[in-house]
C-alpha positions in Angstrom: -7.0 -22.5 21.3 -4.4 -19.6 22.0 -1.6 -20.2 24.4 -1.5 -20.5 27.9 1.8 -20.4 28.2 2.7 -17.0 30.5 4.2 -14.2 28.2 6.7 -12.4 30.5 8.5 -9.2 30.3 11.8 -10.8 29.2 9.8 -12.9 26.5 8.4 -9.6 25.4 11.8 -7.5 25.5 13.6 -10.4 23.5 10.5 -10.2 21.0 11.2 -6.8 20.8 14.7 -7.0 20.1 14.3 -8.6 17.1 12.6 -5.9 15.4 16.2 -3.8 15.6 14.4 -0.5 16.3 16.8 2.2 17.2 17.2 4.4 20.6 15.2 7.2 19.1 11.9 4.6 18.3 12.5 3.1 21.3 12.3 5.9 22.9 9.3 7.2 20.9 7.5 3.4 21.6 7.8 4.5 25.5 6.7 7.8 25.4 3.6 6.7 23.4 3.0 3.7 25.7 3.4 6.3 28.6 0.8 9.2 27.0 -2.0 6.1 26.3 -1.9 4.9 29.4 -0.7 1.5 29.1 0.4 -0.3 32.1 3.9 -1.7 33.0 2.4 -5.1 33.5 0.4 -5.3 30.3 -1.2 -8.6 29.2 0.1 -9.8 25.2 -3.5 -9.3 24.5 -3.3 -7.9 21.1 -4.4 -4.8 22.5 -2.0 -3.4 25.3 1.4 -5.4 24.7 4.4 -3.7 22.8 4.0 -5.6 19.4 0.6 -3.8 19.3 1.3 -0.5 20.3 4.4 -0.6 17.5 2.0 -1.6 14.8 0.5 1.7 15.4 3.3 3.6 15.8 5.1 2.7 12.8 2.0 2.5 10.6 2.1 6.2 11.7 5.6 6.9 10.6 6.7 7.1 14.0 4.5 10.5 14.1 3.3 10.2 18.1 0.5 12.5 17.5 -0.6 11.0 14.6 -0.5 7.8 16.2 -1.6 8.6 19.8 -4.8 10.0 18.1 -5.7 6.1 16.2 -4.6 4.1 18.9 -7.4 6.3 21.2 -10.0 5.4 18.4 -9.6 1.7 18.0 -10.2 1.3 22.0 -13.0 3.5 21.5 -13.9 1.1 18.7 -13.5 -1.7 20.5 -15.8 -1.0 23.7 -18.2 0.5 20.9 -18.6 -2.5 19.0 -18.2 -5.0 22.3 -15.2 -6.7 20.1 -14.1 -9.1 22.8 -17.6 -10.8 22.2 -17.1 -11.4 18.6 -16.5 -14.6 18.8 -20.1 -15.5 19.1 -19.4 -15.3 15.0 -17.4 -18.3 15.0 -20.3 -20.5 13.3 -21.4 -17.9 11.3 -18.4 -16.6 9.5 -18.0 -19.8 7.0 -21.3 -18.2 4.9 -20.1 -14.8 4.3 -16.7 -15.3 2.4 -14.2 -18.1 1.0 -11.3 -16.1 2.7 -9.2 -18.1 5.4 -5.5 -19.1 6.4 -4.1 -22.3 5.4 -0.2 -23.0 6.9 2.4 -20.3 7.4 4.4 -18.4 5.0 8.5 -19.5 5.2 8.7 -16.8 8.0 5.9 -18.0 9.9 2.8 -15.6 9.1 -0.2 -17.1 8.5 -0.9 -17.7 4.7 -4.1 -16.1 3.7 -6.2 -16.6 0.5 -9.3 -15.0 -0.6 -11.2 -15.9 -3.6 -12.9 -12.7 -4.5 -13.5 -14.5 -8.3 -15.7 -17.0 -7.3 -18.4 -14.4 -5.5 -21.5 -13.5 -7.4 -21.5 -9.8 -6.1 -24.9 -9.1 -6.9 -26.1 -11.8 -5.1 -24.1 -11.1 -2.0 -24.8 -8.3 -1.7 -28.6 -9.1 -1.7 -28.3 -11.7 1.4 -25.6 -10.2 3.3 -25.6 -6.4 5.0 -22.2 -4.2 5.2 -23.1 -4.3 8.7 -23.0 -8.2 9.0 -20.1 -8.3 6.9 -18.2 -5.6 9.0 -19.0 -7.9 12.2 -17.6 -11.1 10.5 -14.2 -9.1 8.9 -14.1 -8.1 12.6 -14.2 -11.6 14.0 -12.0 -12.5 11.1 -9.2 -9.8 12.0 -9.1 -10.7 15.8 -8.8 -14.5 14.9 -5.8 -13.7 12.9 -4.2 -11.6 15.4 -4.8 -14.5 17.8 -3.0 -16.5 15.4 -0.1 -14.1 14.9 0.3 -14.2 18.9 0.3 -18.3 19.1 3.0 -17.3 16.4 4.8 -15.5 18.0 4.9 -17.5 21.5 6.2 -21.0 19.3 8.4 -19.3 16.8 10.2 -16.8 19.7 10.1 -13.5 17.1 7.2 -11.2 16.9 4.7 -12.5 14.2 1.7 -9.9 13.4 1.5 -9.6 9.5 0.1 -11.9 6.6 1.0 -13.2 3.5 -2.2 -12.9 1.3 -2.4 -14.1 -2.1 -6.2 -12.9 -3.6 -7.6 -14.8 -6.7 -9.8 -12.6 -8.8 -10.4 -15.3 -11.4 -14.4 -14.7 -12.3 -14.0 -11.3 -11.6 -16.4 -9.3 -13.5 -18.5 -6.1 -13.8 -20.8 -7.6 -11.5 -18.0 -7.2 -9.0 -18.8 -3.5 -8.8 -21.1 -4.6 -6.0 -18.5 -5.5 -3.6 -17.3 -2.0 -3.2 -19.2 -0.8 -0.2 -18.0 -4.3 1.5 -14.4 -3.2 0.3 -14.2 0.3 1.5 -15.6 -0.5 4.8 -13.0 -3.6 5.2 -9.8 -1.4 3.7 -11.1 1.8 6.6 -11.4 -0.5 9.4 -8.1 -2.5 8.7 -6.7 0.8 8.2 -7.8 2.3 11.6 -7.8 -0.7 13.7 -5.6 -3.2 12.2 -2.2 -1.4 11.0 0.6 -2.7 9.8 -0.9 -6.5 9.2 -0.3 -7.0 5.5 3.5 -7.8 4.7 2.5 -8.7 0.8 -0.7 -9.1 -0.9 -0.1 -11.0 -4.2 -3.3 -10.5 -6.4 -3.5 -13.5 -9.3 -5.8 -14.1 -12.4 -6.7 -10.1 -12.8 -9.1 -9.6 -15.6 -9.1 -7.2 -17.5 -11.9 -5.6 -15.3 -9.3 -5.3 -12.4 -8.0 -1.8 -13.3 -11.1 -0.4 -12.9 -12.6 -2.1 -10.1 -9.2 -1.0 -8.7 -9.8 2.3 -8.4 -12.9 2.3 -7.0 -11.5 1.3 -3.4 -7.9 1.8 -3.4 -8.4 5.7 -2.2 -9.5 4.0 1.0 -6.7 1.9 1.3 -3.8 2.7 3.4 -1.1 3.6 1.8 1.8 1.6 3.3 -0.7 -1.5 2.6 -0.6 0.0 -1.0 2.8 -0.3 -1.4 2.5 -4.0 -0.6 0.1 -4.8 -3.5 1.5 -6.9 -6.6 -0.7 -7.5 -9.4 -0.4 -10.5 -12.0 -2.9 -11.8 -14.7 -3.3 -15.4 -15.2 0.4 -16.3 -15.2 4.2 -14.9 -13.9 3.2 -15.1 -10.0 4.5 -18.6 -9.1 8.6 -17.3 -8.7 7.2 -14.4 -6.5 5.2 -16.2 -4.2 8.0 -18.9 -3.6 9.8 -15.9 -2.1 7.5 -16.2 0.6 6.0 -19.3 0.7 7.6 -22.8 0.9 6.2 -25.1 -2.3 5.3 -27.7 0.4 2.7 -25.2 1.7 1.7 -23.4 -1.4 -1.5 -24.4 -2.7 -1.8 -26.7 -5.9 -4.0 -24.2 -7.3 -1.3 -21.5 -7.6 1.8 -24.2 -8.9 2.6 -25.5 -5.3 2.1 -29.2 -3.7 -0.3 -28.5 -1.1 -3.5 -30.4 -2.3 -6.2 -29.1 0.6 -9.5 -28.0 -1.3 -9.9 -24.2 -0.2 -13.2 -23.0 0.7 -15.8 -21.5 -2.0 -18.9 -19.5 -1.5 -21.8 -22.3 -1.9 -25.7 -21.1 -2.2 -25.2 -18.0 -4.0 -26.4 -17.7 -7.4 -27.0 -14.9 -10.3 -28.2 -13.5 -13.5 -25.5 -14.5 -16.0 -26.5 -11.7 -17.9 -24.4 -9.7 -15.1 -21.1 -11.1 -16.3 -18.9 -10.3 -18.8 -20.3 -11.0 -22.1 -18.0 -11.2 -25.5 -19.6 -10.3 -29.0 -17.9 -10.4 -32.7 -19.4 -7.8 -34.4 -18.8 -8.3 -38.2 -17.8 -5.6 -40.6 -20.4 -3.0 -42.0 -22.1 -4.3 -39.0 -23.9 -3.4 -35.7 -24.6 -5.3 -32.6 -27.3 -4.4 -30.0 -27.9 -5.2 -26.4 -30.8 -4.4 -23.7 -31.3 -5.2 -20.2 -35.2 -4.3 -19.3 -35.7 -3.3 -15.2 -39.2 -4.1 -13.8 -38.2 -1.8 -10.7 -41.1 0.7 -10.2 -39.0 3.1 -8.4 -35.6 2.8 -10.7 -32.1 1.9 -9.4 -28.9 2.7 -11.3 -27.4 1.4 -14.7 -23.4 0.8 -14.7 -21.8 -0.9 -17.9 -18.6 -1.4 -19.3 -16.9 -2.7 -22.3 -13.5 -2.7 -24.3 -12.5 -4.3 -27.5 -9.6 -6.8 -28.0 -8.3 -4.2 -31.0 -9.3 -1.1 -32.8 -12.2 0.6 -32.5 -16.0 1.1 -32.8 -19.5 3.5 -32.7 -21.2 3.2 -29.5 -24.5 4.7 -28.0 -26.7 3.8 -24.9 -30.1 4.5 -25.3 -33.0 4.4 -22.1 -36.7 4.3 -22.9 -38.5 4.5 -19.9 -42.1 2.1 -19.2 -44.1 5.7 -19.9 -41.3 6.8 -22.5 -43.0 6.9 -26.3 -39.7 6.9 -27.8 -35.9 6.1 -26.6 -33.5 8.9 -24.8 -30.0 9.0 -26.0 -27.9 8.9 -23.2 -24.2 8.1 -24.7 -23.0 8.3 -28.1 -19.4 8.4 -28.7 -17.1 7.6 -32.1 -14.2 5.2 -32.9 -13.4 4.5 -29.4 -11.6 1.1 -27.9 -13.3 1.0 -24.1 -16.0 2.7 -22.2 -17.6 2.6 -19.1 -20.7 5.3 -17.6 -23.7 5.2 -15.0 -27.3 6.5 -15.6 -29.7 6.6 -12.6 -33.7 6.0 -13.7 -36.5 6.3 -11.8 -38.8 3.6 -13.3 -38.8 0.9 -14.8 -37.7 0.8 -18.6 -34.9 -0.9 -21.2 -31.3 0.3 -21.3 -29.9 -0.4 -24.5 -25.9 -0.8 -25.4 -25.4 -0.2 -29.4 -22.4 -1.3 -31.0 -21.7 -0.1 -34.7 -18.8 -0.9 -36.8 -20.5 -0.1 -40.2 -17.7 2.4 -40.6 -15.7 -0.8 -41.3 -15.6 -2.5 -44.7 -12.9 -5.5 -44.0 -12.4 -5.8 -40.1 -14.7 -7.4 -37.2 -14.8 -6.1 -33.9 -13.9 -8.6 -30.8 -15.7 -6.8 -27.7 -16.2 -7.4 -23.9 -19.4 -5.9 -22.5 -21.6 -6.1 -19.4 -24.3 -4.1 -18.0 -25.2 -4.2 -14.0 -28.9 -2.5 -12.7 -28.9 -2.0 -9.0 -31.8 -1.2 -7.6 -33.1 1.8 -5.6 -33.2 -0.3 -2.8 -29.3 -1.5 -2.7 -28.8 2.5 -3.2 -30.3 3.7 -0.2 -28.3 1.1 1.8 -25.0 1.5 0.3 -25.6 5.5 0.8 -26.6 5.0 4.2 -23.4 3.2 4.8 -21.2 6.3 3.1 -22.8 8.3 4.9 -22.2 6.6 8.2 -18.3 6.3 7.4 -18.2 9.6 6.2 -18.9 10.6 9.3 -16.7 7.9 11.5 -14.4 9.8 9.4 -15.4 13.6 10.2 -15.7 12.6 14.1 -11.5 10.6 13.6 -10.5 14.4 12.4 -12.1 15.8 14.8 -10.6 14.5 17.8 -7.0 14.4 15.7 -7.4 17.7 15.9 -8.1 18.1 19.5 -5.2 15.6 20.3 -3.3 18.1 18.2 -4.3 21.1 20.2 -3.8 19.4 23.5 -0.2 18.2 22.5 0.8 22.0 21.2 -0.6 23.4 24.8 1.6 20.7 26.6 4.6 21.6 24.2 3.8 25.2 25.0 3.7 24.7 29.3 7.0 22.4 29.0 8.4 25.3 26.9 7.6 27.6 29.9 8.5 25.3 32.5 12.5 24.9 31.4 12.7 28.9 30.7 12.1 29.8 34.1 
């Protein structure tokens, strides 16, 4: 239950204080609360109050335009998608991810942790919609916030960022289909929640990681960016005691809290969509084939890498009607790989691994192959296309906001010349 106590002016002012802005943001922070319409009375509503409206600002370099121009877009959003009735999600949000808070960091934000690992992509994906899931990361986002505020009100200093430490432990090329899910949460934290990460500590990175990486973090904002550490399995412990007392920290991740976090139940997949491991001996080849029994196709992703050294590798597709195979890669002496190949029937895909070039040395490789159908393709493209142009209509009116600003600059201009 969130506070009941009254937030005044004074509380709000000496909350303020604390965040040792000098005259010219302060100055900036009124202007912009004066050009967005925000009332002198203002409720500490997470929407209106001065903590909010300096999340924006600053995530915005203290650029009013800039900032004037988001802050018009997330009440838009927030009328759009009737946020203040999100809560209706309360029951539901336990079945769609094992991410939630557990005790306070040693400067009072709430402690999140995610277990990405544990999730069989594939088979998320299959059960839950990037539109369901963008309604639950919603309802998850204005729970925190209401969190940050009861924060705030006991600890008497402004409290509206998290601590998150992310386990990737599991992680694997089946992972890939978490993307769409990950772009959409990264745009709308970036739009409508700035300026709520103060670290996010990722742990147990495969090897994977670098490339799943990359697929989302062009839609990540980049002063969350900044705030991203990376560790494999081991090294994290002395960093995350910088923010989080030992007493708190999870026993999972070397502290002496012993609560059971949550986990993912009644989702299951293919192990043939994790990361597999092969020895391939000397003057030796190794084969692999996943066979689709999709009429209309889907798309093919794989990956591999080798522990050292290097090896021969092809990928071969021989379609239901096919009389003989189609080479599609075929590359020499190299240490890692990944590609894509769209079909558009049913068929084997075939990984071939040769290291008959070597007379003495085995090969240690990771591989994987993922098929997502035609089906998941049209969704996810759907959904691109939908953000794509959430984003195209966000320019647009930055751009009028930018026009309107220059006309206003231009009659002020006028006004003190005469």
């Amino acid at each position: 239950m969130e506070s009941k106590k009254q937030v005044t002016a004074e509380d709000m002012a000496r909350w303020m204080g604390k965040l040792n802005l000098s005259l010219e943001q302060k100055q900036k922070l009124a202007e912009f609360k004066e050009k967005v319409g925000i009332p002198a009375d203002a409720k500490f509503d997470g929407v209106q109050d001065d903590i909010t409206c300096y999340r924006f600002v600053s995530a915005k370099k203290w650029v009013l335009e800039d900032a004037i121009a988001q802050y018009k877009a997330y009440l838009k959003y927030r009328v759009d998608e009737k946020v203040d009735e999100i809560w209706e999600w309360e029951k539901r949000s336990k079945a769609f991810s094992p991410l939630s808070w557990h005790g306070y960091d040693k400067d009072g934000r709430p402690l999140i942790y995610e277990n990405i690992g544990v999730i069989p992509a594939s088979r998320f994906a299959s059960l839950i919609t990037v539109e369901d899931h963008h309604k639950y990361h919603t309802y998850f986002m204005e729970s925190f916030c209401k969190v940050c505020r009861e924060q705030t009100i006991k600890l008497d200093k402004p409290v509206f960022s998290t601590t998150a430490i992310v386990d990737m432990n599991g992680a694997s090329l089946d992972s890939r289909h978490f993307v769409p899910y990950f772009k959409d949460m990264a745009e709308q934290d970036a739009q409508n929640y700035p300026e709520v990460a103060n670290i996010v500590i990722i742990v147990n990175s495969p090897w994977i990681f670098p490339a799943l990486y990359s697929l989302v973090k062009p839609f990540i904002d980049p002063n969350t960016r900044e705030k991203i550490i990376v560790y494999s399995s081991s090294g994290y412990l002395d960093k995350i005691l910088m923010y989080v007392d030992k007493k708190v920290l999870n026993h999972k991740y070397g502290g002496e809290n012993k609560e059971v976090l949550p986990t993912v139940k009644g989702l299951k997949v293919d192990g043939s969509e994790e990361m597999l491991s092969k020895s391939v001996a000397a003057r030796d080849s190794f084969a692999f084939s996943k066979e689709i029994t999709e009429k209309k196709g889907g798309k093919f992703s794989w990956m591999f890498m080798l522990e050292s050294l290097d090896i021969n590798y092809k990928v071969e597709w021989k379609g239901k009607k096919d009389k003989q195979s189609k080479v599609i890669v075929e590359k020499s002496r190299i240490e890692k790989d990944n590609g894509e190949f769209d079909v558009k029937t049913s068929g084997v895909l075939t990984l071939t691994f040769d290291n008959t070039f070597s007379y003495l040395t085995s090969k240690t490789l990771q591989y994987g192959v993922v098929f997502t159908s035609m089906k998941v393709l049209k969704a996810n493209a759907a959904i691109e296309a939908k953000l794509k142009k959430q984003a195209k209509k966000a320019e647009k009116e930055k751009l009028k906001q930018a026009k309107r600003a220059a006309k206003e600059a231009k009659k002020a201009e006028k006004r003190a010349s005469k």
